[in-house]
NUZA-545901 format. One record per atom (N, C-alpha, C, CB): residue in three letters; x, y, z. Coordinates in steps of 0.1 Angstrom, whole numbers, plus 5000, padded with zeros to 4 digits. Glycine has a CB too. Layout:
! residues N
alaXYZ...
***
This chain:
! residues 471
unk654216431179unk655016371190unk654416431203unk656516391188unk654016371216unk653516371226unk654616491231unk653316241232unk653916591242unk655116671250unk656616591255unk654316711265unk656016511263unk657116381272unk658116371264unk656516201274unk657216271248unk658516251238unk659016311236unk658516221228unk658716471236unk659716631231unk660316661243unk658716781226unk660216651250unk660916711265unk662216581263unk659316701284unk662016391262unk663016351264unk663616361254unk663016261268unk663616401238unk664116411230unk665216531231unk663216401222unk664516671237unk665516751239unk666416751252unk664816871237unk666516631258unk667216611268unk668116511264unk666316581278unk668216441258unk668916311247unk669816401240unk667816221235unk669516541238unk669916591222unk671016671233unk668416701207unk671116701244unk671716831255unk672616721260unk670516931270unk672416591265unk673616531271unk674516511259unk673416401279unk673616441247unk674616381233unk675916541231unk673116361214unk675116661235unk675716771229unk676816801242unk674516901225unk677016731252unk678016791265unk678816661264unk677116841284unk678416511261unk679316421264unk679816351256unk679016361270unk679316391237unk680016271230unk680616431221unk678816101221unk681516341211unk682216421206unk681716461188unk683616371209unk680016451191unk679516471172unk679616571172unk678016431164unk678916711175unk678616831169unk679616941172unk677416871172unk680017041162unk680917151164unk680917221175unk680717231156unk681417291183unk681617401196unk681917501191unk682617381206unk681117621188unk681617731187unk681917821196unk681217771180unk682417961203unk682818001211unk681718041221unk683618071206unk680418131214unk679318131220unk678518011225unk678618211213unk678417901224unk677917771223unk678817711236unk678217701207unk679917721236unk681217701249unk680917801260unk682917741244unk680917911258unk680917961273unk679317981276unk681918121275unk678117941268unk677117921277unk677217801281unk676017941272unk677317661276unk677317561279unk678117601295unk677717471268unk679417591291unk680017591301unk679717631314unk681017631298unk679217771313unk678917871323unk677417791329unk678818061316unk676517721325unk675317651330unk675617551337unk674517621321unk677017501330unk677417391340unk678117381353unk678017321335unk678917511354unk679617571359unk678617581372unk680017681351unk677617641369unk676417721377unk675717591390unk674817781362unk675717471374unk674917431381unk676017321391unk673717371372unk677017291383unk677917241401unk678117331410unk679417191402unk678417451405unk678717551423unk677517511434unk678517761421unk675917511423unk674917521434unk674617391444unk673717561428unk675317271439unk675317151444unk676317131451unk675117071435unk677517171452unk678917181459unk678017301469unk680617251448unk677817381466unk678017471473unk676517421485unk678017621462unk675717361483unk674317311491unk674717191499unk673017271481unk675517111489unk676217001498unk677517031510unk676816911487unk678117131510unk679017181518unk678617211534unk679317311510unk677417291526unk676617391537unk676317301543unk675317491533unk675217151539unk674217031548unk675516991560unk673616841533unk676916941552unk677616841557unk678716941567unk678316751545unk678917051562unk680117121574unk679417241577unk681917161567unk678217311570unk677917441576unk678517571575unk677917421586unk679317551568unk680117651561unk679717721544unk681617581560unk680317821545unk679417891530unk680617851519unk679018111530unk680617861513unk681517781495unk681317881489unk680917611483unk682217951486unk681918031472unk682818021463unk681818161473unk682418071446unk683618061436unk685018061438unk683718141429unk685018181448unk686818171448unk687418061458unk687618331454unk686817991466unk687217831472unk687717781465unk686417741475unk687317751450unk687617641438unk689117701439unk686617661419unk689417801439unk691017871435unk692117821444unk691218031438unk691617791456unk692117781469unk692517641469unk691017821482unk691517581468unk691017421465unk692317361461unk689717401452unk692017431441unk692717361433unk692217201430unk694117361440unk693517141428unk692816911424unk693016881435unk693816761412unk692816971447unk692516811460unk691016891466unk694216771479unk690616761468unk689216791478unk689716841488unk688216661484unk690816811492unk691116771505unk691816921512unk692216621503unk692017021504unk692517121512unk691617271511unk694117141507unk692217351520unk691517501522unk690317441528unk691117601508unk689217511530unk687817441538unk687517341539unk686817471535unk687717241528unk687117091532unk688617001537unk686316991514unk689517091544unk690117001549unk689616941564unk691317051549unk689616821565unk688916761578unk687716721573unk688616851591unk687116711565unk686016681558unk685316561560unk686416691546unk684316501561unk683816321564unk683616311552unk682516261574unk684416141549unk684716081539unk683416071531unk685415951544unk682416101535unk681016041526unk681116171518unk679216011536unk681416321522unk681216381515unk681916451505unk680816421520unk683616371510unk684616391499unk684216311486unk686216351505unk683916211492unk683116091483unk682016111470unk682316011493unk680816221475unk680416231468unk680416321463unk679816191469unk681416471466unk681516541456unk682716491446unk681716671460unk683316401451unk684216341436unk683416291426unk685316211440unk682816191432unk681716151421unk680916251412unk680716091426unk680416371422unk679416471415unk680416551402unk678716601429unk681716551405unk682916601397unk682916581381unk684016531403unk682716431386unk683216341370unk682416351360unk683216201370unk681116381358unk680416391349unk680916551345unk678816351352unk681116641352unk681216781350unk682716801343unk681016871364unk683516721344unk685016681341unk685116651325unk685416531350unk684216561325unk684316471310unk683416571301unk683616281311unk682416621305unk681416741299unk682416861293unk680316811313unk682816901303unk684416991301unk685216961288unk685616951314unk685516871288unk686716811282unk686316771268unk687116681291unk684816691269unk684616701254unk683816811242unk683916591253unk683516961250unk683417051248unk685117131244unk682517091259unk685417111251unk687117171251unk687717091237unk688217111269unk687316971237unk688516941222unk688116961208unk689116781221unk686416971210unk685817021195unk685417191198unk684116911190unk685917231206unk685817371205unk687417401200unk685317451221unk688217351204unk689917331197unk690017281184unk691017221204unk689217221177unk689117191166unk688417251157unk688817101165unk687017351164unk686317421157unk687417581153unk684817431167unk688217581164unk688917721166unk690317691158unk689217761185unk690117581149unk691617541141unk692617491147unk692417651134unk692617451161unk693717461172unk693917291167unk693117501191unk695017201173unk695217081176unk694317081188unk696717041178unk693216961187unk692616911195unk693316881211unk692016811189unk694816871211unk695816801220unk695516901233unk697616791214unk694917041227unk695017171234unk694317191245unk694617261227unk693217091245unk692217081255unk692317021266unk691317031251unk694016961268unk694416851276unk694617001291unk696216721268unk694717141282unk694517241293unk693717271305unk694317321287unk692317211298unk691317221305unk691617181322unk690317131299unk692517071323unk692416991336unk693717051342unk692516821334unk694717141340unk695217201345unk695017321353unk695817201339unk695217291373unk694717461376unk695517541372unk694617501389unk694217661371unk694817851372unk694717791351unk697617921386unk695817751345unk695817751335unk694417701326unk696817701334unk693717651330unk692217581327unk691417741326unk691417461343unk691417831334unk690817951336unk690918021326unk691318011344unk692418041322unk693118111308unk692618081294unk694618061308unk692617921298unk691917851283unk690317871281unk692217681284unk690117831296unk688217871290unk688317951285unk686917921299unk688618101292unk688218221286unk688718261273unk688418301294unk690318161268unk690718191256unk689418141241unk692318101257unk688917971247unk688117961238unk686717991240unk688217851235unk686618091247unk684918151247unk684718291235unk684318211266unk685818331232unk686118401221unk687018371216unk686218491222unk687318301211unk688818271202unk687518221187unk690418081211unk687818281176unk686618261165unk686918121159unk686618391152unk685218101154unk685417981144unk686417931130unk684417971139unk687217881126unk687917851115unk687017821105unk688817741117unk687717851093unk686817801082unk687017611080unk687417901066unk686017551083unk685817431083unk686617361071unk684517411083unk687517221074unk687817191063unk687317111054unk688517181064unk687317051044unk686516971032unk686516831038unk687416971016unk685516761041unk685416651046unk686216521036unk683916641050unk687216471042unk688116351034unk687216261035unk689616291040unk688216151029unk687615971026unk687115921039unk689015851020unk686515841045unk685815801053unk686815671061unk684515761046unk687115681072unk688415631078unk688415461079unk688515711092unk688915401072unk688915291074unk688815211089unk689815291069unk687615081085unk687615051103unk688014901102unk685815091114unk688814861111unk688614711113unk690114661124unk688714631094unk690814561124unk691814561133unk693014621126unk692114431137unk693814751132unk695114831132unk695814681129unk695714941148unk697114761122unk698414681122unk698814631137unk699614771115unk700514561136unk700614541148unk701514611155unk700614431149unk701914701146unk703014801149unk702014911155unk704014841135unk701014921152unk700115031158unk699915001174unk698615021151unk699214901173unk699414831185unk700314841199unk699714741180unk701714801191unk702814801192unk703314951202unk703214791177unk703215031192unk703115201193unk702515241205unk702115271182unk701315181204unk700315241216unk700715191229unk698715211214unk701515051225unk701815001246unk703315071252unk702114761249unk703715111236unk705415111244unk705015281245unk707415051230unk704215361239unk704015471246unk703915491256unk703315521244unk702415451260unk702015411273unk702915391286unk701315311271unk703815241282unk704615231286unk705615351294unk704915161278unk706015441283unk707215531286unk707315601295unk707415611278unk705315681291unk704615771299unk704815791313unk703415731299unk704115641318unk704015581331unk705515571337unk703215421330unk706615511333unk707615501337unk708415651338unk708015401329unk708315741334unk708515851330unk708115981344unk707515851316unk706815921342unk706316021352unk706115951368unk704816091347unk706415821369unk707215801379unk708115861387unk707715741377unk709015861379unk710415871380unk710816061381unk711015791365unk709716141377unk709416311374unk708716311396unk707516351353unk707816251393unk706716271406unk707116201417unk705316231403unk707616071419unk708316011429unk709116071431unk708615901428unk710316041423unk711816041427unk712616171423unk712615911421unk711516251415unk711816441417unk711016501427unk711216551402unk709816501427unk709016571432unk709016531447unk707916561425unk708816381447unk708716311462unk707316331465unk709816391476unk706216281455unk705316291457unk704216201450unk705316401455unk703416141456unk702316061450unk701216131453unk702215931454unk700616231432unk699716291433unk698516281425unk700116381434unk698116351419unk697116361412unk698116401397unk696016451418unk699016441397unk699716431383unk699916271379unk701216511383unk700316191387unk701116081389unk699315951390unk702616111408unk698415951400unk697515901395unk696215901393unk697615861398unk696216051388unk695116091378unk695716131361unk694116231386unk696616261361unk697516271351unk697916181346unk698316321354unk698616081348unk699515981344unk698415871332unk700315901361unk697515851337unk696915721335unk696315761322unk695915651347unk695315891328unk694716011314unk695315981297unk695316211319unk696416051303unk697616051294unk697615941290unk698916081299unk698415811292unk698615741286unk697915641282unk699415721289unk696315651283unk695115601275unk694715711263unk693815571286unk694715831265unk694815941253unk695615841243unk695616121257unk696915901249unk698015881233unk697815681230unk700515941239unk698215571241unk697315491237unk696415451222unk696715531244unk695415511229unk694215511218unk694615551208unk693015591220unk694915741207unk695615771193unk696715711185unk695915871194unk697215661192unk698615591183unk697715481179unk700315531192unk697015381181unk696315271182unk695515251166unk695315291197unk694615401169unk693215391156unk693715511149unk691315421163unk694815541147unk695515651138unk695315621124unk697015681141unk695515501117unk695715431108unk694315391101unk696515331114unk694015301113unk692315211110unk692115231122unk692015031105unk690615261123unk689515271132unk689515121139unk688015321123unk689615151150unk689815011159unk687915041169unk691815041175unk687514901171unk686614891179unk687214951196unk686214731178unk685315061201unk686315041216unk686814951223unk685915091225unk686114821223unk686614731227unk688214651228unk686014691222unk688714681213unk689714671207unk690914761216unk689414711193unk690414931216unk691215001221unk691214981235unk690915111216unk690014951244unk690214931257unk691114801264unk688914931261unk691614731254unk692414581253unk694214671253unk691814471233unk693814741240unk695314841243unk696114911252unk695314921240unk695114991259unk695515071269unk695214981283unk694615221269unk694914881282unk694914761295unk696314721298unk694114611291unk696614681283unk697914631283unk699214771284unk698014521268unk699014861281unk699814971286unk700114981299unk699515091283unk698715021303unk698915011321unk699514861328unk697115031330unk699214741323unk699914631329unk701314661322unk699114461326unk701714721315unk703514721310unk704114801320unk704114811291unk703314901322unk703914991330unk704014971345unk703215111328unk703514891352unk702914811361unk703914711361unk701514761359unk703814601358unk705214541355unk706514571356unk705314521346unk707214661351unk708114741347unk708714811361unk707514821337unk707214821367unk707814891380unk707714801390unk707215011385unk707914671385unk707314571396unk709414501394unk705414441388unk709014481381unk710414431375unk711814491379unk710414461359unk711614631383unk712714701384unk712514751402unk712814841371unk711914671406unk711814711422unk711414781426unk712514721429unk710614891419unk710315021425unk708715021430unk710615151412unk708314911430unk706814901436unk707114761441unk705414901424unk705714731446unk705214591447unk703814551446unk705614571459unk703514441446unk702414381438unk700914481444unk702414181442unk701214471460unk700314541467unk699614671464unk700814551477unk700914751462unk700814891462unk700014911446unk702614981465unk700414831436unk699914831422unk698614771422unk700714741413unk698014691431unk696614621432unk696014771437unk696314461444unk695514791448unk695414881450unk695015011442unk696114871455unk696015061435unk696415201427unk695415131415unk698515251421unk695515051406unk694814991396unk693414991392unk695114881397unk692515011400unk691315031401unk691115201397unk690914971416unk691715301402unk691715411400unk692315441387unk692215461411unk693415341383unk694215451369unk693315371358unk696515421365unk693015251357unk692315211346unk690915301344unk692115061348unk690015301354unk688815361351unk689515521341unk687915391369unk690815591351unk690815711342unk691615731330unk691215801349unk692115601329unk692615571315unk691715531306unk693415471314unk690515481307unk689315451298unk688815581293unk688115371306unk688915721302unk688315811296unk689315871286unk687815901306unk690815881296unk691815951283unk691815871271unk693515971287unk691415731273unk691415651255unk689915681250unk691615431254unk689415761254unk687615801247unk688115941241unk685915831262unk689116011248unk689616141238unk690316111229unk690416241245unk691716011230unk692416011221unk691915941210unk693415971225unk690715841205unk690615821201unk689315881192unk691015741205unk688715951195unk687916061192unk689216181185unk687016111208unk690016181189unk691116261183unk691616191168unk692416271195unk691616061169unk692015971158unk691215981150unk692215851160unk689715971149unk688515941145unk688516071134unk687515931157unk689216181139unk688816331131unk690316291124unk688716511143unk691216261122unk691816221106unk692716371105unk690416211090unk693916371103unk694516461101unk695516551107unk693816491099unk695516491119unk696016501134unk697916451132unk695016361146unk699016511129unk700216441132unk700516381149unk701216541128unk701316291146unk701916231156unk702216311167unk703016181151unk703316401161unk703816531168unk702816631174unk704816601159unk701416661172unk700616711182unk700616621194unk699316731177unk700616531196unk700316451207unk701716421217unk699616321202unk702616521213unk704016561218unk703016641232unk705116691204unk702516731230unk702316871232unk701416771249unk701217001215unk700716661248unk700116611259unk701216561268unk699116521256unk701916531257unk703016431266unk704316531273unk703716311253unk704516651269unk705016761275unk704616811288unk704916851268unk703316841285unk702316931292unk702116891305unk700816931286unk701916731307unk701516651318unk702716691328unk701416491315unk703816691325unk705316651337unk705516821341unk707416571327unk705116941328unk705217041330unk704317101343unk705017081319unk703217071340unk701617111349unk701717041368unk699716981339unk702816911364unk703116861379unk702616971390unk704716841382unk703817061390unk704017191399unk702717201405unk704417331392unk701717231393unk700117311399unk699317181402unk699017421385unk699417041395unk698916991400unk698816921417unk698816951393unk700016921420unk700216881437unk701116961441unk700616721442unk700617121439unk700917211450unk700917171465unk700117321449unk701717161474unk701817131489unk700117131494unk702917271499unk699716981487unk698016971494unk698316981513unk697216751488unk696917001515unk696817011533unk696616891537unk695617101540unk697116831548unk697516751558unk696716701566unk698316781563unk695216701563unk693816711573unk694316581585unk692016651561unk694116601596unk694316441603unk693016391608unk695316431617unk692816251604unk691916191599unk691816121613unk692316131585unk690316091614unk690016031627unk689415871622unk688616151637unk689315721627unk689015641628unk688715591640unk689415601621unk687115561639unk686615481657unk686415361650unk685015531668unk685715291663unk685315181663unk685315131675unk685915111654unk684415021676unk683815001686unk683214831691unk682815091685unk683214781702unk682714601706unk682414611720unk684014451703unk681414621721unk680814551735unk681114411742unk679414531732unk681614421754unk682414351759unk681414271774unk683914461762unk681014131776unk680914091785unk681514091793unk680714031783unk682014201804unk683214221813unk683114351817unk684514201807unk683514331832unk683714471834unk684814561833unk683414491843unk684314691835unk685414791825unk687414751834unk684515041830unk687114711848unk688014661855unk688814571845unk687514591867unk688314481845unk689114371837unk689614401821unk688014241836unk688314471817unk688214511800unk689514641798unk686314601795unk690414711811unk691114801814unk692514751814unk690614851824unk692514611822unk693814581824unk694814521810unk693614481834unk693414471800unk693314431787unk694014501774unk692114421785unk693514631778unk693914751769unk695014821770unk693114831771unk695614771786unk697114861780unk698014731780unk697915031792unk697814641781unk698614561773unk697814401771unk700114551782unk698014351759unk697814201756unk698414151752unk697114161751unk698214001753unk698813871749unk698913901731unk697513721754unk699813761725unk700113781716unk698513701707unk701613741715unk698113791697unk697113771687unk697313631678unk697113881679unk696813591678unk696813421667unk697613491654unk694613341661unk697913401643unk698513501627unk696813481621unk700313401613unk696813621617unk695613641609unk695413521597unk695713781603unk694413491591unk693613441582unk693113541569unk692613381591unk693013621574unk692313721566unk692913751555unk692113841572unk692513751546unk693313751529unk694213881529unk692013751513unk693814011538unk694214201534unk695314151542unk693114381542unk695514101552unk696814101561unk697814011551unk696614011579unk697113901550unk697913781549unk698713811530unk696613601551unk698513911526unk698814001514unk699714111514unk697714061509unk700114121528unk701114221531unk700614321539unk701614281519unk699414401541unk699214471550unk699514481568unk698314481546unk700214561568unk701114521586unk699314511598unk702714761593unk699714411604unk698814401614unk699314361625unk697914331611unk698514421637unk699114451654unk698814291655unk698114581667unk700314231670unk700514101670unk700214111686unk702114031664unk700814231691unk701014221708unk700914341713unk702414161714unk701114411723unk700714471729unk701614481749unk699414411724unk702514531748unk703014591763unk703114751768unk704314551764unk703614751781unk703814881787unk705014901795unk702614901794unk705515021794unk706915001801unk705815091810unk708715051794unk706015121825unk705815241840unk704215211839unk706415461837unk703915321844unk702215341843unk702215461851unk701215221850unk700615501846unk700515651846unk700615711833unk701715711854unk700315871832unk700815941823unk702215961822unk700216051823unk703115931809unk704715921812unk705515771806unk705015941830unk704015681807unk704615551805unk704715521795unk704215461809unk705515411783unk705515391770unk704815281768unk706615391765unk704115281756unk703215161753unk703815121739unk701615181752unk704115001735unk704614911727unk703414821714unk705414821737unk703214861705unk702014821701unk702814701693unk700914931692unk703414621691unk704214551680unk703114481671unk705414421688unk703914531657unk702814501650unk703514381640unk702114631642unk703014331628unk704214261619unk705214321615unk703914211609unk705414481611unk706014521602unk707114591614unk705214601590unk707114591625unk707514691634unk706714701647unk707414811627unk707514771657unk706814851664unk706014991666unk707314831670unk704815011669unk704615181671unk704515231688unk702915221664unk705715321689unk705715351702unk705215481704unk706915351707unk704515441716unk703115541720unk703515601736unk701215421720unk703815681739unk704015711750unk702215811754unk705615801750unk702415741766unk701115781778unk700615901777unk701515771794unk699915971775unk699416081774unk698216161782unk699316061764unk697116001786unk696116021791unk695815921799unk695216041782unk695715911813unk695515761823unk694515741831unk696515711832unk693415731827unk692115751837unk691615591837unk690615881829unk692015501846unk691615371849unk690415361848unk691915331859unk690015251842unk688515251837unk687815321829unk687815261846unk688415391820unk687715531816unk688515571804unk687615661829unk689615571806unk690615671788unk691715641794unk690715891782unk692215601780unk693715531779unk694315631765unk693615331774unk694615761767unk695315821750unk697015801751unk694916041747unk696915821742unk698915801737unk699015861725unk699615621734unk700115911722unk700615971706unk701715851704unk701416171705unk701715871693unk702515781685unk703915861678unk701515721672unk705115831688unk706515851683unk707115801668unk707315781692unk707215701670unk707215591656unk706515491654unk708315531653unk706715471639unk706115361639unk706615341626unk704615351641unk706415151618unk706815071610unk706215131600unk706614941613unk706315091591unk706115061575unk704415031577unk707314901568unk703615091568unk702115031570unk701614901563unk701115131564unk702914871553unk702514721547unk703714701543unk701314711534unk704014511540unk705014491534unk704714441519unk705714421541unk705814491511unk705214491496unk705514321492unk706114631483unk704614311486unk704714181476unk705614211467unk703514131467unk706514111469unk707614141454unk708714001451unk708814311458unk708713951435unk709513851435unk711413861444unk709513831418unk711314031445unk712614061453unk712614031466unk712914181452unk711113951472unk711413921487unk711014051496unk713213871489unk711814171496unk712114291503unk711914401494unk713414291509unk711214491491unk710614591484unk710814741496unk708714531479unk711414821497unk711414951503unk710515091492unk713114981505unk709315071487unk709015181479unk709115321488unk707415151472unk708815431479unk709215571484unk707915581492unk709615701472unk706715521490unk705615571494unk705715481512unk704315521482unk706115401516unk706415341522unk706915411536unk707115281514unk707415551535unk708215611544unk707315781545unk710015611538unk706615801554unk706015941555unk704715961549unk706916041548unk703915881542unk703115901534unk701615861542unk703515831523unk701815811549unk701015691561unk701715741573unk701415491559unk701115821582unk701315891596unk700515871602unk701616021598unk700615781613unk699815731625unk700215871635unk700315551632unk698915931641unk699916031651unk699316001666unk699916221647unk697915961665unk697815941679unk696515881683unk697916081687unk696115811692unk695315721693unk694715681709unk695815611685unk693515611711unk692715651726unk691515521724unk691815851726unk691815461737unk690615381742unk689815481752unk691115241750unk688315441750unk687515491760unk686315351761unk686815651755unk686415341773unk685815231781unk684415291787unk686915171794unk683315231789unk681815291794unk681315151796unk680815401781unk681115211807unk680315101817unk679015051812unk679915161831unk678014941807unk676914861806unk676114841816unk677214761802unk674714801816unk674214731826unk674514581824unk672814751827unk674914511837unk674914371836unk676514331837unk674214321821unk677314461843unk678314411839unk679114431829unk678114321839unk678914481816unk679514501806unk680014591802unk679014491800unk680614611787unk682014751786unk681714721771unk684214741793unk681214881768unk681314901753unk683214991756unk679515021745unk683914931742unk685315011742unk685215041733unk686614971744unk685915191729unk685415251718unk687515231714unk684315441720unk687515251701unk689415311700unk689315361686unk691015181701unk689915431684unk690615551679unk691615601676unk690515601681unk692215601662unk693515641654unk692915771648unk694115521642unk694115841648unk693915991638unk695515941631unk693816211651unk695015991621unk696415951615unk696116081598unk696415721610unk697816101591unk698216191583unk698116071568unk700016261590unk697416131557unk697516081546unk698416181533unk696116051543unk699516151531unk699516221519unk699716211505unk700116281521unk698816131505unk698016041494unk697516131484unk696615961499unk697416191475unk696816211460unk696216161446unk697516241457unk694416141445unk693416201453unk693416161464unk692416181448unk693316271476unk692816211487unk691916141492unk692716251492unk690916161487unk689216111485unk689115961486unk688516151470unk690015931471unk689915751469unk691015681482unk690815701449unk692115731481unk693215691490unk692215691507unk694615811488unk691915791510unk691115801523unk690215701524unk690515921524unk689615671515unk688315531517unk689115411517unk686915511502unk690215411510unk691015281513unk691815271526unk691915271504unk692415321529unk692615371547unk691915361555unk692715501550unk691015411556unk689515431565unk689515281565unk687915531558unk689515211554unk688915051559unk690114971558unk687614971549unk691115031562unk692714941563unk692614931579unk694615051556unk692515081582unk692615071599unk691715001602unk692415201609unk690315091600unk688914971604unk688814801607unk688114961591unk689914801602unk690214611602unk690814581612unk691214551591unk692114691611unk693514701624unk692514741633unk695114831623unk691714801634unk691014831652unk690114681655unk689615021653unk689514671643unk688214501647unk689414421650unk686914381630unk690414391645unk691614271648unk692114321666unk693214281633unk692414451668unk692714401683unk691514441691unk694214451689unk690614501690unk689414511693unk688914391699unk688714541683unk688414291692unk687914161692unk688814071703unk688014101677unk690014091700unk691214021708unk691014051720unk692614061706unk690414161723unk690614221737unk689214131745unk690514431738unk688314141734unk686614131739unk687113921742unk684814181720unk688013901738unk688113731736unk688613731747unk689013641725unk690213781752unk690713761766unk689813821781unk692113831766unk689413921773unk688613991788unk687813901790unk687814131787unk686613821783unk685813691786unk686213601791unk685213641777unk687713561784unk688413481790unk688813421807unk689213521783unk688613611810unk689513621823unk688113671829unk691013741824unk687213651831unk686213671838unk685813491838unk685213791830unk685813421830unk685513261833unk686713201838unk685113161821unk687713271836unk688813191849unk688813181861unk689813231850unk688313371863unk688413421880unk686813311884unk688013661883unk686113261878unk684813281881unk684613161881unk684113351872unk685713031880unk685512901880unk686712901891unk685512831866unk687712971891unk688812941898unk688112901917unk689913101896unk688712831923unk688012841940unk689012951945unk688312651953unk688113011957unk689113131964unk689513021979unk687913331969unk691413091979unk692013021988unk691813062001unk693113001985unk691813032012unk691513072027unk692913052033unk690212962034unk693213112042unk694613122051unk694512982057unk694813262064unk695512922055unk695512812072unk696112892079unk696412662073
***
């Protein structure tokens, strides 16, 4: 066999050995693996850190950190790079994880054990428990597990679990905790594609296909359910859905890899379903509060005079067309000012409400800032109930303060720049933040554009209009 062939062969044989669940883990075999992997994200976190903020990352950051990007040093962070160390995450995550449940199985443990791994501070405890915790004497390999379609009570099993799960830890993380986090939508979904799957192919070996049809319909019960009983709306579930399914596909690649090994009671898979509501606490410890900047910008045929008088107050906006508004997301309609000067109040009325912005900064022609007192609801939910108030609805979405800056062109023209900083306390922050980032993005092009339409407007009025002379 050619070098190449040998070099890709032993590279085939190193991922098969970190990401699928065939060969044993024994304790020396775990904490090298682990510790190389370990090594080799710090040095990529830690090079990526340095390029993007210039700051040094070391091991004990991770401690600090914890499950949000988003706090201790990388708080304030630009979204590209929260972005791509989440991504750089996930392969190191699932590598983890399927080392962790055949090292629990090599060590006699219930495979369920490994659901440790993803818990902080306690993940620490467990590495180091299974980097010496010794091999079991292996047991006698049984009958070869039947494969084809489960009963329908299996089935059955696996959605109303699922089901429970989700409803469950709702009701633990919302309406105990007062929190939408990474227990609630990373935890939550994990979970109830694990047990899912396992209840599912416990019996007979189900296709993944089969199983990924299962845990679809868990997450849509659960989804439903909270749609049914008013505690969401259609919006806030579109949205969230993209994130829990992808991490429900992985918890149904464990649990059913857990099924696949034969011999497993019911009642181990207690121990995940405990563990999750228990671990809350550590998983959305009081994340940090980074405030988040959004610009944006339109070059304006007009001068900054006219493009000025535009900006602190306008006419009322046409009703959007745009499918994100016209779905519930609140978008700005009008635009007034009570005084003038620094001191004065500006009125942004949007659909859902008004945001009142008192004067902060008044340089005619030049900066217009204001903070933001209150403001409305950031969307209104789709719901057959007409009127939907979810918990996320109130505090979670903090607009705090925002700024036009106007700059003169040749020819006459005005590039306007504007700008929201606003509070997310969203859990992951990462995903939630890229959805934001292009919620506002929209809300600034929608009255952005508005402004660049009338200011043109009012430059071909003055400019056709005749000037009157005294008699």
């Amino acid at each position: 066999m050619p070098d190449r062939q040998k070099a890709e062969s032993r590279v085939g044989a190193q991922l098969r050995f970190w990401f699928t669940f065939e060969k044993p883990v024994g304790p020396l075999a775990y904490f090298t693996h682990g510790f190389v992997l370990a090594l080799l994200k710090y040095a990529v976190d830690a090079a990526l850190i340095g390029v993007f903020l210039g700051i040094l990352w070391t091991p004990l950051d991770y401690l600090t950190t914890g499950a949000s990007l988003a706090s201790s040093k990388l708080a304030g962070a630009p979204t590209i790079l929260l972005v791509i160390l989440a991504l750089w995450t996930l392969p190191f995550f699932w590598a983890g994880e399927a080392l962790s449940v055949r090292r629990a199985i090599d060590a006699g443990l219930t495979p369920w054990v490994a659901l440790l791994f993803f818990v902080p501070l306690l993940n620490y405890a467990f590495m180091l428990a299974m980097s010496v915790w010794p091999s079991s004497k292996p047991e006698p390999a049984g009958a070869p597990r039947p494969t084809g379609t489960p009963p329908r009570e299996d089935r059955v099993a696996g959605i109303v679990s699922g089901l429970a799960i989700g409803l469950t830890m709702m009701a633990i993380s919302v309406f105990g905790m007062h929190r939408y986090g990474i227990a609630l939508f990373l935890g939550t979904p994990f979970l109830i594609g694990a047990v899912s799957a396992f209840l599912f192919n416990r019996h007979i070996v189900a296709t993944p296909r089969q199983t990924t049809h299962v845990v679809l319909l868990s997450l849509l019960a659960s989804a439903g359910a909270l749609v049914f009983a008013s505690a969401e709306g259609l919006m806030c579930i579109a949205m969230a859905f993209p994130l829990a399914f992808g991490i429900a596909i992985l918890g149904a690649m464990v649990g059913r890899a857990i099924a696949l090994r034969g011999g497993y009671p019911l009642s181990h898979a207690v121990f995940g379903v405990l563990l999750l509501p228990a671990s809350a606490p550590l998983l959305d410890s009081a994340p940090a509060r980074p405030l988040r900047e959004v610009r944006s910008a339109v070059e304006i045929d007009a001068p900054v005079d006219v493009v000025w008088r535009r900006v602190i107050a306008f006419p009322a906006l046409p009703e959007p067309t745009d499918l994100v508004f016209r779905s519930g997301i609140s978008y700005p309609r009008s635009a007034r000012i009570e005084g003038e000067g620094v001191g004065a109040v500006r009125y942004c009325e949007f659909s859902t409400g008004a945001f009142v912005e008192p004067i902060t900064a008044w340089e005619p022609g030049k900066r217009l800032a204001f903070d933001v007192t209150a403001s409305p609801p950031p969307l209104r939910e789709l719901s057959p109930y007409g009127r939907v108030v979810a918990p996320h609805l109130d505090g979670f979405f903090l607009a705090r303060r925002g700024e036009f800056r106007l700059i003169p062109l040749a020819g006459g023209r005005t590039r306007l720049e504007g700008s929201t900083w606003y509070e997310l306390q969203l859990q992951p922050h990462v995903y939630w933040a890229v959805l934001s980032d292009r919620l506002v993005g929209r809300i600034h092009d929608r009255v952005l554009r508005h402004i660049q339409d009338v200011s043109v407007r009012d430059v071909q009025r003055d400019h056709v209009m005749p000037t009157r002379t005294p008699q």
